[in-house]
N, C-alpha and C positions, 0 to 999 in steps of 0.2 A: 083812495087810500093816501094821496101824496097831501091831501088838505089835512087829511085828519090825523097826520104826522105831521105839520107845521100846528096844528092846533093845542095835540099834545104839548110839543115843545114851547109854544106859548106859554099855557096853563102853570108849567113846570119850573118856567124863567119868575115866573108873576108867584108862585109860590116860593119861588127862592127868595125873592126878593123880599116878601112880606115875612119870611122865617129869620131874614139875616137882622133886622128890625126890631124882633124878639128877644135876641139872644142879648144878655148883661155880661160885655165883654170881659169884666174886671172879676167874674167868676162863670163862668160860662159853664160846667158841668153841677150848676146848685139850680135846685128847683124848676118855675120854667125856663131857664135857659138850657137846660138838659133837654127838653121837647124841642125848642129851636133848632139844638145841635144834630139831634136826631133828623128834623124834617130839613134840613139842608143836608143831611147826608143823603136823604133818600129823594133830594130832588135832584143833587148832582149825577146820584146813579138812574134816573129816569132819562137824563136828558143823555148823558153817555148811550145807554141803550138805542135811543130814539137815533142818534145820531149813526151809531153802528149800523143801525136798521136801515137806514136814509143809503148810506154810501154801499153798503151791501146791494142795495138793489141797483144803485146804479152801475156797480160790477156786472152783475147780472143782467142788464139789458146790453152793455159791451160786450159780454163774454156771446149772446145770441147774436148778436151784428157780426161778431166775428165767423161763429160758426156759418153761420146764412153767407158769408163770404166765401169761405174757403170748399161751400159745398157750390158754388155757381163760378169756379174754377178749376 
């Protein structure tokens, strides 16, 4: 699971990057630059997710360390 949440996050950086390239800054909500804007909005909120997901679990392997602690005391 931990590769295939660096792989996403990959994917999602390499699409940001090729959307920001798209977008015609000097009007940016005309024609395609309107899909640019869009596919960088939904790449930032893929990558926010992936990253919530990421440090969520690392909570969660701490929050079991702790338990497994305070149950062998």
């Amino acid at each position: 699971m931990k590769i295939a949440l660096y792989i996403i996050l990959g994917m999602a950086s390499a699409l940001l990057i090729f959307n920001l390239t798209k977008i015609d800054y000097s009007a940016p909500f005309e024609g395609n630059s309107m899909v640019g804007v869009i596919s960088v909005i939904a790449c930032l909120c893929a990558i926010l997710l992936v990253v919530i997901l990421m440090i969520s679990r690392k909570i969660a392997v701490k929050n079991k360390e702790l338990k497994k602690r305070s149950k062998n005391q």
